[in-house]
C-alpha positions as CSV (number, residue, x, y, z in Angstrom):
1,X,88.5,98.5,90.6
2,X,91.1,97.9,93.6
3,X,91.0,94.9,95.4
4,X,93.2,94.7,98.8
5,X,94.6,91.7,99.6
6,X,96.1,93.4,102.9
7,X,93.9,94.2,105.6
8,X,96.5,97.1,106.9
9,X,95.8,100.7,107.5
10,X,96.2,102.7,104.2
11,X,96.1,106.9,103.4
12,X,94.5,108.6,100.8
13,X,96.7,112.5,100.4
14,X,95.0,115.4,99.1
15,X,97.5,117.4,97.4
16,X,96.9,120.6,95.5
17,X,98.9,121.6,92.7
18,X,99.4,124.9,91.0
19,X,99.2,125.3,87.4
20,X,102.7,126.9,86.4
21,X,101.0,129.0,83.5
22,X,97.7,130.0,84.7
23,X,97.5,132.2,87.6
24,X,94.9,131.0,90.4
25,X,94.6,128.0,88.9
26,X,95.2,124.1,90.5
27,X,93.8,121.2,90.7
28,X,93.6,118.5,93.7
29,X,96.2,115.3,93.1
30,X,95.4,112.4,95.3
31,X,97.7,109.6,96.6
32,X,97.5,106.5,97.7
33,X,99.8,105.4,100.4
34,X,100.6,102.1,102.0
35,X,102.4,102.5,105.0
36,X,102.2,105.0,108.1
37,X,106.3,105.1,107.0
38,X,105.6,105.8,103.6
39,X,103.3,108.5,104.7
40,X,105.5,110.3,107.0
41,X,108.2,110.8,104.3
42,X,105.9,111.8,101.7
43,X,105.3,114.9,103.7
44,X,108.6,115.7,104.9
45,X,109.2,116.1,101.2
46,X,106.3,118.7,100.4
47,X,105.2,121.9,101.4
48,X,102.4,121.8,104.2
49,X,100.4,124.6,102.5
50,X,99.7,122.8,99.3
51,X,98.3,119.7,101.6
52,X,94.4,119.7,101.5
53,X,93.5,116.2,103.5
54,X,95.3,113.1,105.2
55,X,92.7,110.3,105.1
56,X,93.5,106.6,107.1
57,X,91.6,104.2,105.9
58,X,91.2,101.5,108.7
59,X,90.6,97.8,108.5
60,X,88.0,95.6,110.1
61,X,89.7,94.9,112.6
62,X,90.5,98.0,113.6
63,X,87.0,99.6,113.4
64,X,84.6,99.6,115.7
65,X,82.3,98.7,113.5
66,X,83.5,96.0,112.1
67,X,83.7,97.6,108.6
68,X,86.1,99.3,107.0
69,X,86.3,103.2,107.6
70,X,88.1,106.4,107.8
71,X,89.6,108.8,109.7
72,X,90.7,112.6,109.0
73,X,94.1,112.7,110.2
74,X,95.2,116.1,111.0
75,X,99.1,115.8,113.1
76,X,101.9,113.0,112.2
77,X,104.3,112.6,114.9
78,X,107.5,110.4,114.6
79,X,108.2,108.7,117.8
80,X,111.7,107.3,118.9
81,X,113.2,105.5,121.6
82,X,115.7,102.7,122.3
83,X,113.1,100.5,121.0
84,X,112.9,101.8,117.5
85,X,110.6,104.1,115.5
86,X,106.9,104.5,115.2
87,X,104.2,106.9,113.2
88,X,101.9,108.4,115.5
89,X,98.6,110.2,114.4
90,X,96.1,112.6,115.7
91,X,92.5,112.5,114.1
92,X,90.1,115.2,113.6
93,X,88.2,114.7,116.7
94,X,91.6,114.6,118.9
95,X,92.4,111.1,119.4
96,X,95.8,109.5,118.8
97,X,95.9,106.2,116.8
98,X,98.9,104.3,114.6
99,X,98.5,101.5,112.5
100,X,99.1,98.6,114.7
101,X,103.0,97.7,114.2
102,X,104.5,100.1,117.0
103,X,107.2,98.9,119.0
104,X,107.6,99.1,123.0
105,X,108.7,102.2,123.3
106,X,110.9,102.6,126.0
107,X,111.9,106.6,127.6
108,X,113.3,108.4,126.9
109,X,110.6,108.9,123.8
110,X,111.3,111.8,121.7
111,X,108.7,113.0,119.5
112,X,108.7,115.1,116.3
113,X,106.0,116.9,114.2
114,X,106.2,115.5,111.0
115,X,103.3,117.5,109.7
116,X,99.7,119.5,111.2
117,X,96.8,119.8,108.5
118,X,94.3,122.3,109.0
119,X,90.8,121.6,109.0
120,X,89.8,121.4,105.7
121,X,87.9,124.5,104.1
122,X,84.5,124.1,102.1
123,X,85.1,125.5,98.7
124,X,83.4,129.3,98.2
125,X,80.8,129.9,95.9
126,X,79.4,133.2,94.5
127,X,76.5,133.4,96.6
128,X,73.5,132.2,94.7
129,X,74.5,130.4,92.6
130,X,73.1,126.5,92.8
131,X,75.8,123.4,92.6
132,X,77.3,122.0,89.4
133,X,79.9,119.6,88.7
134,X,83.4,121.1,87.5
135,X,83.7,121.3,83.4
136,X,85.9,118.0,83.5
137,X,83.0,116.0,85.0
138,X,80.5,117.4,82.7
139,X,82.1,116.8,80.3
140,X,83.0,113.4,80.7
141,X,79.4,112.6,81.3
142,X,78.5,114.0,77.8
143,X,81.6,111.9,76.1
144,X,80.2,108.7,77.7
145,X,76.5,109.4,76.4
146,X,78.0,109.7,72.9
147,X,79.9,106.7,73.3
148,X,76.7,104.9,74.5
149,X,74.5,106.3,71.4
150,X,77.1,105.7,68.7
């Protein structure tokens, strides 16, 4: 359980990460990241092929639903001026957004592609075959019913 005590813009990154020993094998690592800041310098540290999803998870206040929700990010910009620095993104269907503490930016504003994610790929499956869960899940489902027999 999470509880948030902040009602701030937040980002979930999809990471994938090779296995060093077996060969066309990863698995999907996901962060959690406070800041638009944070964020940005998180990705200028890693390689943009291995990064599956950008997820901002918006506040209340900044929904129009009143509700939390989420948006797919797919471009981070850095934006500076006179007036300081800023983190400015580009969702899935186009718009740009940030998280709320951007300062007046004054010109000249120079902007800089921090990072562009592709739209994200559904996974391929030999054709015919119906859905199941990966091994892991399965069995941790079968772990947790002996646990509840014992």
């Amino acid at each position: 359980m999470v509880e948030l005590t902040l009602h701030a813009p937040w980002f979930l990154l999809s990471v994938e990460v090779l296995d060093a020993d077996i060969r066309d094998c990863s698995m999907t690592r996901t962060i959690c990241i406070a800041w638009d800041y944070d964020l940005a310098e998180v990705l200028r540290g890693l390689d943009a092929d291995c990064i599956l999803g950008i997820v901002c998870m918006m506040p209340a206040w900044a929904s129009p639903n009143g509700q939390w929700s989420s948006r797919e990010v797919r471009e981070v910009w850095m934006c500076t001026s006179d007036a300081g620095q800023s983190v400015l993104l580009l969702d899935a269907a186009g718009q740009e957004f940030d998280c709320g503490l951007v300062p007046e930016h004054v010109e000249p504003i120079k902007k800089d592609l921090v990072l562009r994610v592709a739209p994200a790929r559904p996974p391929r499956r030999p054709h015919g075959k119906r859905k199941t869960p990966p091994a892991g899940n399965r069995r941790s489902r079968r772990a947790s019913a002996r646990k509840a027999g014992a």
